[in-house]
TORFISE-613754 format. One record per residue (C-alpha): residue number from 1; x, y negated, z negated. Coordinates in steps of 0.1 Angstrom, whole numbers. Layout:
(rec NUM,(X,Y,Z))
...
//
This chain:
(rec 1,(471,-628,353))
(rec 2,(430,-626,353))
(rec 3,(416,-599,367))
(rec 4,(383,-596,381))
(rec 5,(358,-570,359))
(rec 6,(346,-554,387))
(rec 7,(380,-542,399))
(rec 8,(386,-530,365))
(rec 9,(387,-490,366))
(rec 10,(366,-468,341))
(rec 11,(396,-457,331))
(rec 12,(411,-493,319))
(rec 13,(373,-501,309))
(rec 14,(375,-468,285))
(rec 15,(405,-475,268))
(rec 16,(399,-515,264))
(rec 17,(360,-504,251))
(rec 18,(376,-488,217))
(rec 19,(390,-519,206))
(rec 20,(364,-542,224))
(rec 21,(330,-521,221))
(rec 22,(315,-549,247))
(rec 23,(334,-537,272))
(rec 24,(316,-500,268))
(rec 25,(286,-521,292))
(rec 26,(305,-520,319))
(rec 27,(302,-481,323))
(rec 28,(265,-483,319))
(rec 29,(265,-510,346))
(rec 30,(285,-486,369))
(rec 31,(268,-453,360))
(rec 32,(237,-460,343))
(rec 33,(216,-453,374))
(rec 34,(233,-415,381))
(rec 35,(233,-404,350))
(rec 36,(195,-415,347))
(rec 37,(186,-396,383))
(rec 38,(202,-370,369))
(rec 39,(187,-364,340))
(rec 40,(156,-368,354))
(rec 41,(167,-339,379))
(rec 42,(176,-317,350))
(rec 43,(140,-326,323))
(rec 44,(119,-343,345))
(rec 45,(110,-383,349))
(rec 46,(89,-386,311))
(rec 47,(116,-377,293))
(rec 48,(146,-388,315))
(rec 49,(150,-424,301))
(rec 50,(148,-419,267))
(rec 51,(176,-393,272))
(rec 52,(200,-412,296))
(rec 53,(194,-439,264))
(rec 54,(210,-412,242))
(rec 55,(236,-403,268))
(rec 56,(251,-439,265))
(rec 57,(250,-441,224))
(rec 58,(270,-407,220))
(rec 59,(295,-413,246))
(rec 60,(301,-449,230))
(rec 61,(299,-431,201))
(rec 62,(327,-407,210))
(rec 63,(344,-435,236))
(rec 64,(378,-428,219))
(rec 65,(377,-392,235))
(rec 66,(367,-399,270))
(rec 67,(388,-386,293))
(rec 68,(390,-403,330))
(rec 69,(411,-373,343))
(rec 70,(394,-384,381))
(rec 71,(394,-420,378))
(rec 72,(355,-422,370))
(rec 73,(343,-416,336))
(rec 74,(309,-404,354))
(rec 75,(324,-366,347))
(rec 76,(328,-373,315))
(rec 77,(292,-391,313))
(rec 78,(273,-359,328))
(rec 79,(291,-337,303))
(rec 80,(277,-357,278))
(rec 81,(240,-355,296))
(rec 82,(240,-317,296))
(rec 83,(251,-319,255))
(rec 84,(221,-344,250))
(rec 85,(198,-320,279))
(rec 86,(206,-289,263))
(rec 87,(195,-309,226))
(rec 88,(167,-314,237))
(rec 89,(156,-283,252))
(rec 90,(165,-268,217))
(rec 91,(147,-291,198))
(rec 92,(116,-289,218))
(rec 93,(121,-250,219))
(rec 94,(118,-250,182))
(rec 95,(90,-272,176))
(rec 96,(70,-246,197))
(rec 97,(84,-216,177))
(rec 98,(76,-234,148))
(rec 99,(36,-239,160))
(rec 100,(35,-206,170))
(rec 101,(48,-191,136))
(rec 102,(23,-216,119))
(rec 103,(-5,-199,141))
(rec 104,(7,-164,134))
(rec 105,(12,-171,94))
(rec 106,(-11,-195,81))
(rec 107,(-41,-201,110))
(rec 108,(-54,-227,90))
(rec 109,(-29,-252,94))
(rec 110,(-32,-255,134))
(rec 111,(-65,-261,147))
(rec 112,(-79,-272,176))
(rec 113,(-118,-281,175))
(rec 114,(-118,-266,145))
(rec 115,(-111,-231,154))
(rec 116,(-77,-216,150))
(rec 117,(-47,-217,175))
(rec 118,(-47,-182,175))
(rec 119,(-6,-169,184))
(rec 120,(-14,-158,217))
(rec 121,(-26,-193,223))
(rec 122,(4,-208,207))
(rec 123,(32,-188,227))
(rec 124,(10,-198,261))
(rec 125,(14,-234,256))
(rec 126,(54,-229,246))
(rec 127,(60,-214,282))
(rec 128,(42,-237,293))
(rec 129,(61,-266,317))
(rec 130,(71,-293,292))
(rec 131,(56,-322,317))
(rec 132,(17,-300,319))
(rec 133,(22,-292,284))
(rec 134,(25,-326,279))
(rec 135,(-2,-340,297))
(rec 136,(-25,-314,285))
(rec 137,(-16,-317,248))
(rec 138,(-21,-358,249))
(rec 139,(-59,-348,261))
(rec 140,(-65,-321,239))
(rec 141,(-49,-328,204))
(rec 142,(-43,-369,211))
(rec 143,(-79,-370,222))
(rec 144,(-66,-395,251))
(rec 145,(-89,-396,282))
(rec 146,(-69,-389,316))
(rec 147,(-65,-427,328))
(rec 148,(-48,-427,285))
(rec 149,(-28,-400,296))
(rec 150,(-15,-415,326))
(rec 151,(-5,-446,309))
(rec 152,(16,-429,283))
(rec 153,(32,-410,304))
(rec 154,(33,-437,329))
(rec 155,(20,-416,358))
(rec 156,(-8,-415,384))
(rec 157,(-42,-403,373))
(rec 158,(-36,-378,400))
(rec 159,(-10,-365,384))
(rec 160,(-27,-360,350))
(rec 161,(-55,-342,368))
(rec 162,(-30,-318,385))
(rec 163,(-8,-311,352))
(rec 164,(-39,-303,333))
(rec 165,(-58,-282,361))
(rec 166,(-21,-258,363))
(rec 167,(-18,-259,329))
(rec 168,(-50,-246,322))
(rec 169,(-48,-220,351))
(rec 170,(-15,-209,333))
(rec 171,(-31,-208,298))
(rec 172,(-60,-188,315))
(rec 173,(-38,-162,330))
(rec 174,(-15,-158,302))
(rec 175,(-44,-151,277))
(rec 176,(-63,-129,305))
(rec 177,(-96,-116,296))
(rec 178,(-89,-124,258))
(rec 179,(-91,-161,265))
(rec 180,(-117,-175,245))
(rec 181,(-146,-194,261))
(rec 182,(-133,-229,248))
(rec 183,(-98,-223,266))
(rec 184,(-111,-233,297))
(rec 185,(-122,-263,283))
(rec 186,(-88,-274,271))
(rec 187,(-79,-308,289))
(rec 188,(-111,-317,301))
(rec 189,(-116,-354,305))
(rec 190,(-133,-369,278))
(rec 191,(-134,-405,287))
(rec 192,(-157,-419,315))
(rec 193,(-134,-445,339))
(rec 194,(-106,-413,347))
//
């Protein structure tokens, strides 16, 4: 007797996807949306696609252990989004201990304008919110002028301007009077149509 696909549950889809891997589409289909809003939710909108993308491979990867306890594998899906969130917050967590121990131990091999990212600097831009950091660091070390910015990070130039003017109100704060003269500088636009 045929069955339509759509009245197939996730739990029928999950057990049929380990010895047909096509079938595996059928959860994206029905939950890729969710999980993407909420990642998005959880890291913010630059970052959100590229991890609900990586949600989807390791849960096909581990399809043979998915449990559908309530009917919907979409439990089972958001357990894998906080695995791949929490990844990723690790990740960018050490990248930022890593340039600020490179800044503390050998000066030379972190610049900015030729003058050293001194460790003060460093530990600013790790607390830092990833999104301003972002947008700030595509201007100052990627050299991108703001309308640049916004493209890569597929946002308003509005929004570029407002991520850089709090992050370098943050940075400013953070370093207090022992800001050098050039950090308020940091993210200013260097190309002329932004």
């Amino acid at each position: 007797m045929w069955v339509m696909e759509s009245a197939i549950t996730d739990a029928v889809v999950v057990g049929r996807c380990v010895k047909e891997p096509a079938v595996f589409s059928q959860l994206y289909e029905r939950h890729g949306q969710m999980v993407l809003r909420y990642v998005a939710r959880r890291v913010g909108v630059v970052a959100a696609e590229d991890l609900a993308a990586e949600v989807f491979v390791r849960a096909f990867r581990g399809r043979a252990n998915c449990r559908c306890d309530h009917g919907s594998a979409l439990p089972w899906l958001l357990g894998v989004a906080n695995h791949v969130i929490a990844d990723h917050r690790r990740v960018e967590r050490r990248r930022l201990q890593t340039l600020q121990r490179c800044a503390t131990e050998t000066p030379t091999l972190v610049r900015h304008e030729h003058a050293s990212l001194a460790p003060e600097l460093a530990h600013a831009l790790r607390r830092l919110p990833a999104r301003d950091r972002d947008a700030l660091l595509l201007v100052v070390w990627g050299e991108l002028s703001y309308l640049e910015t916004a493209t890569a990070l597929d946002v308003p130039v509005g929004t570029v301007r407002s991520r850089i003017a709090r992050a370098r109100r943050r940075l400013s704060a953070a370093l207090g009077q022992a800001a050098p003269a050039d950090i308020t500088e940091l993210g200013t636009d260097r190309g002329t149509n932004a």
